[in-house]
C-alpha positions as CSV (number, residue, x, y, z in Angstrom):
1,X,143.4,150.7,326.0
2,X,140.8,148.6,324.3
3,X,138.9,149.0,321.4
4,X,135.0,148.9,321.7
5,X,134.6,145.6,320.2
6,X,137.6,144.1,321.0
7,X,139.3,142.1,323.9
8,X,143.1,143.0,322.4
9,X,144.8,145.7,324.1
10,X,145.7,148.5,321.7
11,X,149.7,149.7,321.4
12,X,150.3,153.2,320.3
13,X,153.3,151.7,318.3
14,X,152.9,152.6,314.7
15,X,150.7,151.3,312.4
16,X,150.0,148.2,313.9
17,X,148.0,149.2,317.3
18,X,146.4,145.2,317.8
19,X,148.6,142.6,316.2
20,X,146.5,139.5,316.5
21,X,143.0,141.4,315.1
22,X,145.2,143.2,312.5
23,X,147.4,140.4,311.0
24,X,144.1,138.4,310.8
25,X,141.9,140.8,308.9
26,X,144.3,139.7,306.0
27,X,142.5,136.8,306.1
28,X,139.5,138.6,304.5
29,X,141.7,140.5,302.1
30,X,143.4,136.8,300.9
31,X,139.9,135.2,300.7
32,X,138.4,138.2,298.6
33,X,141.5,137.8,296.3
34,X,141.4,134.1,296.1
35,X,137.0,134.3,295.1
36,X,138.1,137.2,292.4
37,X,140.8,134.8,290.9
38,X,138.9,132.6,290.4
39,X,135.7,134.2,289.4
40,X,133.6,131.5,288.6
41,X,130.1,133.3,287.5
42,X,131.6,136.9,286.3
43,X,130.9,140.4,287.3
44,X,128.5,138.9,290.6
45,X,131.0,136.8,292.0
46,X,134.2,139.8,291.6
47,X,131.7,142.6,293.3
48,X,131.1,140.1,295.7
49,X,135.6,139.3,296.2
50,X,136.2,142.8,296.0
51,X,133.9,143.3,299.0
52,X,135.3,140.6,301.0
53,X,138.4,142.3,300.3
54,X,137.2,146.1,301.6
55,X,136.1,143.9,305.0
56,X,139.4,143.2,305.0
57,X,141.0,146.7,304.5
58,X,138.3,148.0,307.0
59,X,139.4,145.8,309.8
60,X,143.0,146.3,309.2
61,X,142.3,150.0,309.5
62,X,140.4,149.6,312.7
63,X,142.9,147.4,314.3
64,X,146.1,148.7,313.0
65,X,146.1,152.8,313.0
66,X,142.6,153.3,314.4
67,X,142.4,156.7,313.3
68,X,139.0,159.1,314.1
69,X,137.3,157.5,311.2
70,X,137.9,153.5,311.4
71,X,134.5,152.5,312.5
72,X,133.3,154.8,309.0
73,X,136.0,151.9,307.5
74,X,135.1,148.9,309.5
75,X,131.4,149.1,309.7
76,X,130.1,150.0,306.0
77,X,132.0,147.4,304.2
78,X,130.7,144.9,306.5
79,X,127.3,145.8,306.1
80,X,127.6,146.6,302.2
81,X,128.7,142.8,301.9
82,X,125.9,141.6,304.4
83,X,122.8,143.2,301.8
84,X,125.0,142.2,298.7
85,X,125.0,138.7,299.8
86,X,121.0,138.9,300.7
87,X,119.9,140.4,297.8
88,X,121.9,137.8,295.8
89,X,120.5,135.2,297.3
90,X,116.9,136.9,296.9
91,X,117.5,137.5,293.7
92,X,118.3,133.5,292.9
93,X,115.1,132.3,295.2
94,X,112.4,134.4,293.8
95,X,113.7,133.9,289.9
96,X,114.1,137.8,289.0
97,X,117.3,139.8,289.2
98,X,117.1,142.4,291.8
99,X,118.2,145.5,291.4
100,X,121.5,146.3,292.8
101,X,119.7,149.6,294.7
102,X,119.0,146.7,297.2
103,X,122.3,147.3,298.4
104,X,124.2,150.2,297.1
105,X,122.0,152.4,299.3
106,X,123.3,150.3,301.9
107,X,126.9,152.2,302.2
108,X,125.0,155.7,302.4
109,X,122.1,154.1,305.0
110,X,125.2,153.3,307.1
111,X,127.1,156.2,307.4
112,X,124.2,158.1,309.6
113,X,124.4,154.7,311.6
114,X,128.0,154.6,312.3
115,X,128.0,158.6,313.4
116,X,125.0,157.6,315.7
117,X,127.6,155.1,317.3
118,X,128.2,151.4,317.8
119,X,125.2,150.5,319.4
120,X,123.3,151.7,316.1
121,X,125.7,150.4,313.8
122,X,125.5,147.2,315.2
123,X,122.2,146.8,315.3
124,X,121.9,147.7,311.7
125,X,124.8,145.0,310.9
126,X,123.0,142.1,313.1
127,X,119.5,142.9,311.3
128,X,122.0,142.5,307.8
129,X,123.4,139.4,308.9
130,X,120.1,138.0,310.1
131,X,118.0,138.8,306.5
132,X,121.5,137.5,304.6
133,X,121.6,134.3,306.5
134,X,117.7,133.3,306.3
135,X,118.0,134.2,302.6
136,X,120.5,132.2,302.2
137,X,119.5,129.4,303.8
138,X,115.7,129.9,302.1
139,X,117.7,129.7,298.9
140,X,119.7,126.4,299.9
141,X,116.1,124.5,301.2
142,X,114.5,125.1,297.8
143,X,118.4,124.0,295.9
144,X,119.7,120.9,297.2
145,X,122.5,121.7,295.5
146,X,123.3,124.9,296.6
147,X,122.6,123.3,300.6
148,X,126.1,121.9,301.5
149,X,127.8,124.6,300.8
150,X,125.8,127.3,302.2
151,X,125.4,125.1,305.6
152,X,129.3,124.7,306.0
153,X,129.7,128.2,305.2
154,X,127.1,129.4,308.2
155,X,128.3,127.3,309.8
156,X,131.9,128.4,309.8
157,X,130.6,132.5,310.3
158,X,128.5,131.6,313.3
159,X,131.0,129.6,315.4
160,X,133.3,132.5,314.3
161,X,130.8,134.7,315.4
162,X,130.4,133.1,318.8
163,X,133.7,132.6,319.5
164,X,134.6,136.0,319.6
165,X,131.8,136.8,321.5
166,X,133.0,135.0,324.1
167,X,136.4,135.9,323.9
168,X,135.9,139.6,323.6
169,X,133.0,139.8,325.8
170,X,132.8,137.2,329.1
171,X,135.4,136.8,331.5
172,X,137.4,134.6,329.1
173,X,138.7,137.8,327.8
174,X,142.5,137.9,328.3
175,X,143.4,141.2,326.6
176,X,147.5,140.7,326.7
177,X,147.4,137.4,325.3
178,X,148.4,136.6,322.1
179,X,145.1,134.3,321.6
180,X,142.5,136.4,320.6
181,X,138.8,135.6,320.1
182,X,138.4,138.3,317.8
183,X,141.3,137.0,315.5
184,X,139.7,133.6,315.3
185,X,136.4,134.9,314.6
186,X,138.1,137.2,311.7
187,X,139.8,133.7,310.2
188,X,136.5,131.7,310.5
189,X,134.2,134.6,309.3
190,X,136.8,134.9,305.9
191,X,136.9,131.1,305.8
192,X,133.2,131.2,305.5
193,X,132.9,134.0,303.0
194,X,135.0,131.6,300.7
195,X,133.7,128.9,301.2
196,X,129.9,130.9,299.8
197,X,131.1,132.6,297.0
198,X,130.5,129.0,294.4
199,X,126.7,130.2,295.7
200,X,126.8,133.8,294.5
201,X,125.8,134.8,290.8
202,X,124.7,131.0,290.8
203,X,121.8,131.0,288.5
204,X,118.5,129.2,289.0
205,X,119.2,125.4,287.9
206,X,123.1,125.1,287.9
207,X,125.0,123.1,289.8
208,X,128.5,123.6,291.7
209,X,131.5,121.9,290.7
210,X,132.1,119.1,292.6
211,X,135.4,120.4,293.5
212,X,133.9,123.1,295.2
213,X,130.7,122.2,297.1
């Protein structure tokens, strides 16, 4: 079988049910661990790895065991990390610290979405992505020096983004092959999550290291 969102068939073998989507989501879990080791800006930027990281564990759960409540595991993560990253970036455009209800209530908003099912859910999660991104990229038009990196790092999440469209969802879709859509978009997506974190916690007048932008 096939899972909803994905093109990969799914083996009742073990833990492991897609192999391409599931080795992948590690890519979240290495690229959360990688932004909380270094931890540039404090307690911001280690909420921000750690949730990378739950992405991570989410997908893995969805695309390895896929018991009754992965979608509970895959979904609120994803859209807890989509309103963290937009009320960050809020936060930094309008100059006053929002508070963090902006997205804690996110988690509870999500669980009526998820049991409504996948057409709700993923609504919710593209109206997320849509506020996080145009925050974002309000923030980088008004900071030069905050534009580079948050362009590379759209860009890397959109092309992500539409490349597993296409793969899980035209006739492009090969679900026995061992070239997924959906694992590419899971490496690009993680890929561009690092590559924002030097943005987050960043306050009003600092600059990235040049190592890092």
């Amino acid at each position: 079988m096939m899972l909803v969102t994905a093109c990969e068939l799914y083996r009742d073998a073990g833990f492991i049910g897609q192999p391409a989507a599931a080795v992948t989501s590690l890519a979240f879990v290495i690229a959360g661990l990688a932004v909380v080791a270094r931890r540039p800006h404090g307690a911001p930027t280690v909420i921000y790895g750690l949730l990378v990281v739950a992405v991570g564990a989410g997908s893995l759960v969805a695309h390895g065991p896929n018991p009754a409540w992965q979608a509970y595991a895959h979904d609120i993560p994803i859209a807890t990390l989509l309103a963290y990253i937009a009320v960050d970036a809020a936060s930094d455009r309008f100059g006053r610290r929002l508070s963090p209800v902006w997205w804690l209530v996110v988690p509870v908003v999500m669980i009526p979405a998820v049991a409504a099912g996948p057409t709700v859910s993923t609504i919710v999660q593209a109206i997320l992505a849509a506020i996080a991104v145009g925050f974002g990229l309000e923030r980088a038009r008004v900071r030069p020096q905050l534009r580079r990196t948050t362009i590379v790092a759209v860009l890397l999440l959109v092309s992500g983004a539409l490349f597993g469209t296409i793969g899980d969802r035209t006739s492009i879709c090969r679900p026995s092959s061992v070239l997924q859509g959906h694992a590419l978009w899971h490496v690009l997506a993680a890929a561009g999550l690092w590559r924002l974190a030097p943005t987050i916690g960043r306050a009003r007048g600092e600059t990235p290291p040049s190592r890092i932008r």
